[in-house]
N, C-alpha and C positions, 0 to 999 in steps of 0.2 A: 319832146321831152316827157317821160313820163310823170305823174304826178301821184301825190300820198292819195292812196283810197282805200277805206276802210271795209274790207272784205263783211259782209252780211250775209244773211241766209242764199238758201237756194233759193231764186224767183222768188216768188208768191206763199208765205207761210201756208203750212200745209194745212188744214184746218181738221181738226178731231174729227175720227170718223172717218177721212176719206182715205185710200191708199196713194203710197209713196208712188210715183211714179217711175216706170221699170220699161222691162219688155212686154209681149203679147202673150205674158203668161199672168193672169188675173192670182196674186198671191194667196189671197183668202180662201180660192178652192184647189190649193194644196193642203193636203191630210197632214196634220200636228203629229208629231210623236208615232208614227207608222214605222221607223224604222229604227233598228237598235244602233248605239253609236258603236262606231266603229274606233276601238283602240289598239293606236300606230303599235305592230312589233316592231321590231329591231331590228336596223339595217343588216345586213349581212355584209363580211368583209371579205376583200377579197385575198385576204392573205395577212400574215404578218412578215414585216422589213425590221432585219436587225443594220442599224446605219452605223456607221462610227461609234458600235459600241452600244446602243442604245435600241430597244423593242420599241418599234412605229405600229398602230393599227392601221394597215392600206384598205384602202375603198377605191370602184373606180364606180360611179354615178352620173346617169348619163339622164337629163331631160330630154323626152318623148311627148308626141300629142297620140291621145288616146280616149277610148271615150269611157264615162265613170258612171255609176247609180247614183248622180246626188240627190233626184229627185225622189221623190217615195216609188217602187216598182209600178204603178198606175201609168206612169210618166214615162216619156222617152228618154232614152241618157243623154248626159252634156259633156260634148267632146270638150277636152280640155288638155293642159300642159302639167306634167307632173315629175319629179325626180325617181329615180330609180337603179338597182344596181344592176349592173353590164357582167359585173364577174365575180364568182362569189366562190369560195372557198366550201361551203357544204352546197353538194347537191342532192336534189332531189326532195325538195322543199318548195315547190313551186311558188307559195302562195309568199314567202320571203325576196320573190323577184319581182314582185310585183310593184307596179308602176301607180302611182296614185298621187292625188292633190288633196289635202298634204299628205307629205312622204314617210314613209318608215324612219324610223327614230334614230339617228346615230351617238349610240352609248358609250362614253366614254370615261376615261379614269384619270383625273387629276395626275399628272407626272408625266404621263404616257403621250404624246406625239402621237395626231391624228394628220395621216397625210390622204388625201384625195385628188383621183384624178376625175377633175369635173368637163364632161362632154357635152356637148349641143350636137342631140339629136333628131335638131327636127328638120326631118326629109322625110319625103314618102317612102313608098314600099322601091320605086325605083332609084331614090338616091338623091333625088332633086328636093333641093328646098322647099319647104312649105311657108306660104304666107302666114302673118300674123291675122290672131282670131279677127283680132278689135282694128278699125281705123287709127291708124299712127300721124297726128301731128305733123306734117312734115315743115311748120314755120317754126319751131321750137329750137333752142339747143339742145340737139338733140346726137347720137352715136351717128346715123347720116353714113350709110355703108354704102348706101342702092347708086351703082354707075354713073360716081362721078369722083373717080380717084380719089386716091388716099388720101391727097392734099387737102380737102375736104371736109375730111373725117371730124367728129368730134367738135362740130361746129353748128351755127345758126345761120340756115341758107340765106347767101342772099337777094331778097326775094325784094326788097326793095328796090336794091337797082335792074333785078330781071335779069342776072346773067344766067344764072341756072336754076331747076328745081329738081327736088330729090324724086324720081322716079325709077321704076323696076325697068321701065323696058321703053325705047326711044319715039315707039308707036303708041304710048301711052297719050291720051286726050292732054292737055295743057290748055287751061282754061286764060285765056288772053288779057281778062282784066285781073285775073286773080293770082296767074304764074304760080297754080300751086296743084297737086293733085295727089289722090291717094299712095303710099306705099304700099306696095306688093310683094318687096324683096324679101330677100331671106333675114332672119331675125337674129342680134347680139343677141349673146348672154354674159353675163358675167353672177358669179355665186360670193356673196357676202355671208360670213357668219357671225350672223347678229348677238352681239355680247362677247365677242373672243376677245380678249384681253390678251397685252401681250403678243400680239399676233406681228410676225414682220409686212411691210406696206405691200409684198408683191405678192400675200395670199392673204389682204382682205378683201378683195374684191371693187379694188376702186374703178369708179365708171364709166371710164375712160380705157379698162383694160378686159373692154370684151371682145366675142369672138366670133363668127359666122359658124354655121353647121363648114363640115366636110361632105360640100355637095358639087353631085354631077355638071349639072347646072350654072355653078359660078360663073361669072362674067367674070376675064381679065381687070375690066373696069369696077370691080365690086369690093370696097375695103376688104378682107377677109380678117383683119381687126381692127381692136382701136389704137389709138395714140399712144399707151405706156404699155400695151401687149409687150412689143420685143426687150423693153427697156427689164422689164418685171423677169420675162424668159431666160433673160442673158442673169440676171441676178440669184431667180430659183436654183437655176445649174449650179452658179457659183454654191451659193449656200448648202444646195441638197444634193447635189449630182444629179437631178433631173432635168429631160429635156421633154417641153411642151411643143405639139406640133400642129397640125388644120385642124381645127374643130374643138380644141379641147385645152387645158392649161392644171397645171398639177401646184395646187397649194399643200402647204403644210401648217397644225395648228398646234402649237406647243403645250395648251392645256393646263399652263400655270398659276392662272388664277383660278379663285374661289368654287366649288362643288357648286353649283347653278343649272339655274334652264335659262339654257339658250337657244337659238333657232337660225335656221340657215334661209337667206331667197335671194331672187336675183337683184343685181343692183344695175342693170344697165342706164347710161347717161341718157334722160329725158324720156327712158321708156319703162323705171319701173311700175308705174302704176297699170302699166297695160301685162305686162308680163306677170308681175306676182298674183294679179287679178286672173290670169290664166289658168295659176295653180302654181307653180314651181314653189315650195316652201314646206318647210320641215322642223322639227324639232331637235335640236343638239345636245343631251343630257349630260352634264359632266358630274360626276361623284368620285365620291372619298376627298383623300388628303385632310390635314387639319380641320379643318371646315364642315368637314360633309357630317352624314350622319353617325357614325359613329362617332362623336365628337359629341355630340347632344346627350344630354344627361337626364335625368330622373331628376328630379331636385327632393323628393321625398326619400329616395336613397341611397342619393348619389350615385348608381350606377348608370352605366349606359343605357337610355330609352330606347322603347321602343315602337319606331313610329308604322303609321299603315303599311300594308305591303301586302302582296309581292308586285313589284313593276314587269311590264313586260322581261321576257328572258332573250338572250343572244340564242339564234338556235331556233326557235320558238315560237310558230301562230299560234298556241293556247295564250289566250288574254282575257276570257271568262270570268278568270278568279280574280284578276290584278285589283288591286284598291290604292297603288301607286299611278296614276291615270294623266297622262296629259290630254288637255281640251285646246283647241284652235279653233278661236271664234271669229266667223266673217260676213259679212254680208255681201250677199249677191242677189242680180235679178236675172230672172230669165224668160225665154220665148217659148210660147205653146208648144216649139218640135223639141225643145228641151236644153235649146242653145242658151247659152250664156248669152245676154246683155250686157253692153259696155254705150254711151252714148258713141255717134259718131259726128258730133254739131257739136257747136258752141247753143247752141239755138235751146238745146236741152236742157242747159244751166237756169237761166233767164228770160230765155225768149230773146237774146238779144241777135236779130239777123243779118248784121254787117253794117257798116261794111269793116272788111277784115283786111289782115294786111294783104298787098304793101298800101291799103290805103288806109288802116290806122293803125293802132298798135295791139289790138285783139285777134289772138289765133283763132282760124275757122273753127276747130276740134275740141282742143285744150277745154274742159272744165273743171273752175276751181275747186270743187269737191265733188265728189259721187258720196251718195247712199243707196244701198240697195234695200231692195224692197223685200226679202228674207233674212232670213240668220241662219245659217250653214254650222255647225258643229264637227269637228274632224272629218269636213267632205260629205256631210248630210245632211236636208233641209231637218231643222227641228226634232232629234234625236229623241231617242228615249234612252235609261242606264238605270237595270236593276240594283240596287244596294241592298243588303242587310243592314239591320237594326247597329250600327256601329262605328267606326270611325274609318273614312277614308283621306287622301290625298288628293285633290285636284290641281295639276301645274296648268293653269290659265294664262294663253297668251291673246289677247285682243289683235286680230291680225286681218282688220278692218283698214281700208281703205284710207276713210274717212271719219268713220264712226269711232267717238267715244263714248263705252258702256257703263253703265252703272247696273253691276250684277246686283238683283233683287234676293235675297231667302226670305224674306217677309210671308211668306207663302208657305212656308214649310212648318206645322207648329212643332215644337219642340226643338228646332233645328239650333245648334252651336257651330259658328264661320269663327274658326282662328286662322288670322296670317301669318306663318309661319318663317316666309322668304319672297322675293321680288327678284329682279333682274340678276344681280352680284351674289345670290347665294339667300344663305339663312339671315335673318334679322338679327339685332342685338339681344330682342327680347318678342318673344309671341305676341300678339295683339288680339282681343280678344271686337269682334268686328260685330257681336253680337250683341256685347254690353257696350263699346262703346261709339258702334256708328249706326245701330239701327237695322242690323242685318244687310248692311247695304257697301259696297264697293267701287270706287269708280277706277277704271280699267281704261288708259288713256289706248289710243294704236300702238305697237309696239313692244307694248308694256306688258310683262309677266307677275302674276301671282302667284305666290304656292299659300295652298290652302289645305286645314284642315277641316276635312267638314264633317259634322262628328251627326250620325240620323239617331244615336241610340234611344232618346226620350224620343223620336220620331212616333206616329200610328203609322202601324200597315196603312199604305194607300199610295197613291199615286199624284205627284206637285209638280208644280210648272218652276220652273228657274225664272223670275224674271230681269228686263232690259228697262233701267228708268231713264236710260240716256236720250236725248232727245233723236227725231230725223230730221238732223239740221246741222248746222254748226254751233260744238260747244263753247258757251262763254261765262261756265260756271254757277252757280247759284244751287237752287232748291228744286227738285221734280216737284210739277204742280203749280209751284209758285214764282218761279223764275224763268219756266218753258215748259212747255208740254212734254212729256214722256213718251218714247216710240210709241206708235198705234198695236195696242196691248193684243190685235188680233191677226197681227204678222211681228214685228221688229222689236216688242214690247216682250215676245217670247223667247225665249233661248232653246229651253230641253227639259225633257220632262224624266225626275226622275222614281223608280216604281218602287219603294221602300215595302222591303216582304221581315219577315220574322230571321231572326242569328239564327244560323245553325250551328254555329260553334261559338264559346268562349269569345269578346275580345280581350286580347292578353295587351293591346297596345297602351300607350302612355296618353291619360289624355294630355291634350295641349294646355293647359291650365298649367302643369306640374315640366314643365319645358324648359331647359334650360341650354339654351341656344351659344354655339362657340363664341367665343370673343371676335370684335373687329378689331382689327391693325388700325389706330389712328394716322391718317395724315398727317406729314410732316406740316407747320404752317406755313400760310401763302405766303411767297415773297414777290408775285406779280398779282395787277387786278387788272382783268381783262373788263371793260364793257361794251355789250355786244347788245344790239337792236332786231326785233324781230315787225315787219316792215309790210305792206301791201300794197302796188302799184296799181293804178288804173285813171278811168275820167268818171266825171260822173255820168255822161249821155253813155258808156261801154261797159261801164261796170269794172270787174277785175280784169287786170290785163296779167299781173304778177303778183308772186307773195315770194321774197327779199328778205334776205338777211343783212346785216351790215352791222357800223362798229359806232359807237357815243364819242363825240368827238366834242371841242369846246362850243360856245356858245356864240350863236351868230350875229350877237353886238360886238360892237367895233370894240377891240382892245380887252376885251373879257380875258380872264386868264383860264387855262383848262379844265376842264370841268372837273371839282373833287367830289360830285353827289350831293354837294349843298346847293348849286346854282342850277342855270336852266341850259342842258346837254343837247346838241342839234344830232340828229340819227343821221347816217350819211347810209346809203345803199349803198350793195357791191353785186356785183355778178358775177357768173361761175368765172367768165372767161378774164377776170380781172386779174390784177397781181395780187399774191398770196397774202392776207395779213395776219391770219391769225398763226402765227409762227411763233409758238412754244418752245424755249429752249431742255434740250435732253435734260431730263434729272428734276425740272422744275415743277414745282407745286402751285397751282394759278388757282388765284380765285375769277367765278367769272360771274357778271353780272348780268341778267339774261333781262333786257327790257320790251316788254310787249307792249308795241303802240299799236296794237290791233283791238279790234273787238271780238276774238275766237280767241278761245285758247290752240296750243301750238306743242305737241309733244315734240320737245328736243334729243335732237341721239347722236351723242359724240362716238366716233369709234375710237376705236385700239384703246378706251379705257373704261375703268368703270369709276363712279365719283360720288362723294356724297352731297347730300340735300340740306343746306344748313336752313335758311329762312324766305321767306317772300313781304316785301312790303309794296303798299300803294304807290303808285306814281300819277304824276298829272302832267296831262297832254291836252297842250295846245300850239295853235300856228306858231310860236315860239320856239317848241321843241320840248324837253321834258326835264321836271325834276321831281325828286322824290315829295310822297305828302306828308300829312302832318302824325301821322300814325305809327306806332313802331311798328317793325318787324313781326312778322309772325312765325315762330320757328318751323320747319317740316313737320308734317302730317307721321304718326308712330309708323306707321306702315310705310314711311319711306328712310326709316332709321335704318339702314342698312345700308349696302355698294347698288348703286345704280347705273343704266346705261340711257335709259330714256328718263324723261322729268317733264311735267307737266308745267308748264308756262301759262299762266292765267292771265286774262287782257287788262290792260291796265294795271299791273303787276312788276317787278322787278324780282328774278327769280335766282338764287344764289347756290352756286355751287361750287366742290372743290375738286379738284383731282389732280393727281402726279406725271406725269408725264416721262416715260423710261424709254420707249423702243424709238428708237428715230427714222422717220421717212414719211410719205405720201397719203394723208388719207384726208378724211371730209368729215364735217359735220353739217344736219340738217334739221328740217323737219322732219316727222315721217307722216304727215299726212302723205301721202304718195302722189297725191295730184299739186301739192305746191311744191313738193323735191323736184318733181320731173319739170319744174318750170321758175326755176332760178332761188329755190328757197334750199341750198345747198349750197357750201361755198369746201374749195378746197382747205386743208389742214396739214402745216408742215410742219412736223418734226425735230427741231435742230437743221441743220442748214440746207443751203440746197447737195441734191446729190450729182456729181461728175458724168456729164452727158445724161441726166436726166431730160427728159420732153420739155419743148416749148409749148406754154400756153397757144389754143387754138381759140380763136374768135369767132 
């Protein structure tokens, strides 16, 4: 049985000065700011579909392994996985098909129906599957395709009682004490679009409906997908007239909520952390409608403002001029030939060496958090980006592993950071991040900023961006005084950028004089959901799991259910458990998000987006938990707006609301990446169950 453990740092505190541990590539003698960042153009479509009446943007986007310049050109390239378009409606634009981690930007327009046909194609030049970069878990629950039928699929081997292990090929080693061995096989995918609101269950990408390449190579015995693939296929046709076949599945994204930045990666069951860490990931722009920028005002003269620009164009590698800029910030480490690094031990965590299952309850591979030992910016280590003296746009997405950042302008003098928008769009009201946080931002995984960042009182020169977020796991407080801040001489840095003299006028609004659309208030709650955020393990093994579950009453005899005045017992759930967090269509839920951990834990519901009302203390003991004696603290300005990820602070009870309209299949998690792919995800049902939808797999 497993037992509550309180998830702590990596191993051994790192101690200032020393570097993160990585691959065989020593960080500190990689060149800072050698190469200019690279800003994503604009996916290319491959047509436009008029459907019942209605103009769809078509895309068909296919994941490839290929290799990139992350490093500075000194350095060899790092073969990696990236999205890219298969067919494109203008040719002869080469540099527009090009394949990259992260991907070209998919722009889109509030109203308008974005349909994509998403492929897996990673096979070699003759057709055969290619193995995954990183060592894949095979004790996990995990997608489990590799020749051992279907039956299988979508499941946690069992390796306890030793009937089978997940292996590519039947001449594989099978280690006798341990019944477990590397995979080889060919690799799910499945594509979520992170922030689609609105979206129906059989094109958000849930993780259970991925899909093999269409390779030469397949084994009879090889899933070729998961568990709700056909249920999702038979439903798309119904709804779109499309039919999905080997290798690929055709979503559609209706684009009805709010003008936002959103982003696309894969979501496969127990292997996103190794996939998105490969590269597949991208940027999903949505503008106009009510919302967008033409909606924003002058407040000096009431006319339509007007903000930085020009963003990249459809059509278009000039990106030179843009001041409209998305940033994707990640960490990675890598090896002296220029490979990416991924651990492949448990051993890399802690030092902790077994024993592993089936003789206890710690996976050989699985570790509970990664940090990498650089900062990568739109697919570069440590970027440099020209500005002039004036105001621009930066849409920041933290698209880290593990890593929560605290972006630094402390460094910039004369520098002005307005927030402008977050996950769901524009905010209610600009925030001025300068006056009132200290030029400083904390940027959970997942989590989008749109920022203005205004250089004009800037000096010609050249500034570092910095990272005050720790190399560790975050559990809130003060840089300096409540943890050490990344090592200021790799992961402490982000990008350097090289402020030269205007050469033109700027004619934009600053963000002071902003006057941002209205938000739609929620209807109020008529359910209270209370949900637990949880950590499984021993003490001699350390983490074994990081668990979600639900506050249930209290586990003295005859206690009546907990109303938040008494003391709530957290009950865990696992994926493969029955459904509870069952929303009915139409309802408005408040939910109560309780952190019995010591990290904080960015939450991300899908199919909505929700607001941030307040957080207060709680207390946690062998009891179980009730609130302290402190009120409420409302949300932070900067999250007065629609959200889709929230920052869960430990020891903390985190509040929020949201509506619930489209009915069917989806999930909510964490997105640290390493506790999703290992039970810190649970599924999320919609209104009722659906007629011959899938049985749950154990």
């Amino acid at each position: 049985m497993l037992a509550l453990y309180v998830m702590g740092h990596q191993g051994a505190p790192i101690a200032l000065g020393e570097v993160l541990p990585g691959g065989s590539l020593d960080p500190s003698g990689i060149d800072k700011f050698a190469s200019p960042l690279l800003i994503p153009p604009v996916m290319p479509q491959a047509g436009r579909i008029v459907s019942r009446g209605r103009n769809i943007d078509y895309y068909e986007i296919a994941v490839r392994q290929f290799d990139q310049q992350m490093l500075p050109a000194t350095h060899p390239m790092t073969t990696v996985w990236g999205y890219g378009a298969v067919s494109t409606a203008r040719k002869g634009r080469p540099f527009l098909e090009l394949f990259h981690a992260p991907s070209l930007t998919i722009d889109a327009q509030v109203g308008t129906p974005v349909r994509v046909k998403w492929i897996n194609e990673l096979t070699d030049e003759s057709g055969n599957y290619l193995p995954h970069l990183f060592a894949v878990d095979p004790t996990l629950h995990w997608a489990n395709p590799g020749r051992l039928g279907s039956e299988h699929t979508d499941s946690r081997p069992d390796l306890d009682g030793r009937t089978y292990v997940p292996t590519s090929s039947p001449a594989d080693p099978i280690d006798p004490e341990t019944q477990y061995t590397r995979y080889w096989g060919p690799v799910p995918l499945v594509t979520h679009v992170h922030g689609a609101a609105g979206v129906g269950d059989e094109s958000d990408g849930y993780p259970e409906a991925w899909f093999l390449p269409s390779a030469g190579n397949l084994s009879p015995d090889h899933a070729p997908h998961g568990s709700w693939y056909e249920f999702f296929a038979e439903k798309a046709s119904r709804k779109f007239r499309v039919n999905w076949g080997p290798g690929y599945s055709i979503y559609q994204y209706p684009n009805q909520n709010r003008a936002s930045t959103i982003w696309y990666h894969d979501h496969s069951l127990g292997l996103t952390r190794l996939n998105v860490y490969a590269g597949p990931a991208g940027f999903f722009l949505l503008r106009g409608g009510p919302s967008g920028d033409n909606f924003v005002l002058d407040s000096r003269t009431q006319t339509t403002a007007v903000l930085p620009g020009p963003a990249p164009k459809y059509g278009s590698d000039r990106t030179a001029n843009c001041r409209d800029i998305p940033i994707a910030i990640q960490d990675r480490s890598f090896n002296a030939d220029g490979s990416l690094f991924y651990p492949d031990s448990r051993a890399f965590f802690d030092e902790h060496a077994g024993p592993y299952i089936p003789h206890s309850d710690t996976s050989p591979i699985w570790n509970p958090e990664f940090f990498g030992n650089t900062l990568i910016v739109n697919g570069r280590t440590w970027p440099h980006q020209q500005v002039e003296r004036g105001r621009y746009r930066f849409r920041v997405l933290n698209g880290c592993q593990s890593r929560f950042l605290i972006l630094d302008f402390s460094l910039i003098p004369g520098v002005s950071v307005w927030q402008i928008g977050n996950e769901g769009g524009l905010l209610a009201a600009p925030v001025d991040l300068t006056g009132v946080n200290g030029n400083q931002l904390l940027v959970i995984p997942a989590e989008r900023a749109d920022l203005i960042i205004d250089f004009t009182a800037v000096p010609v020169g050249s500034y570092t961006l910095r990272n005050l977020g720790p190399d560790e796991p975050y559990g809130g407080g003060v840089p300096g005084v409540d943890f050490d801040p990344a090592d200021p001489a790799t992961t402490g840095s982000v990008m350097e950028f090289r402020v030269v003299a205007a050469t033109t006028p700027d004619l934009t609004t600053p963000a002071a004089f902003l006057t941002l659309p209205a938000i739609a208030a929620f209807p109020a709650a008529t359910v209270t959901r209370r949900l637990a955020l949880l950590e499984h393990g021993h003490a001699d093994e350390g983490p074994t799991a990081a668990v979600l579950g639900t506050l249930r009453q209290s586990m003295e005899p005859d206690s009546p259910e907990w109303d938040g005045t008494g003391t709530g017992h957290a009950m865990g759930q696992m994926w493969s458990d029955e459904v509870t967090t069952n929303p009915a269509v139409g309802t408005t839920e408040l939910w109560e998000i309780y952190n019995m951990t010591v990290d904080a834990h960015p939450v991300h519901v899908h199919e909505v987006t929700f607001d941030v009302l307040d957080r207060q203390a709680i207390e946690v003991d062998e009891r179980g938990v009730r609130l302290g004696a402190e009120p409420a603290l409302p949300a932070n300005p900067w999250e007065n707006g629609r959200k889709d990820t929230v920052v869960a602070p430990p020891n903390q009870v985190t509040r929020i609301r949201m509506t619930f309209n489209v009915p069917g299949q989806y999930v909510w998690h964490c997105h640290i990446l390493e506790h999703e792919d290992n039970e810190m995800m649970l599924p999320m049902r919609i209104g009722p169950k659906q007629v011959d939808q899938p049985e749950l797999h154990h």
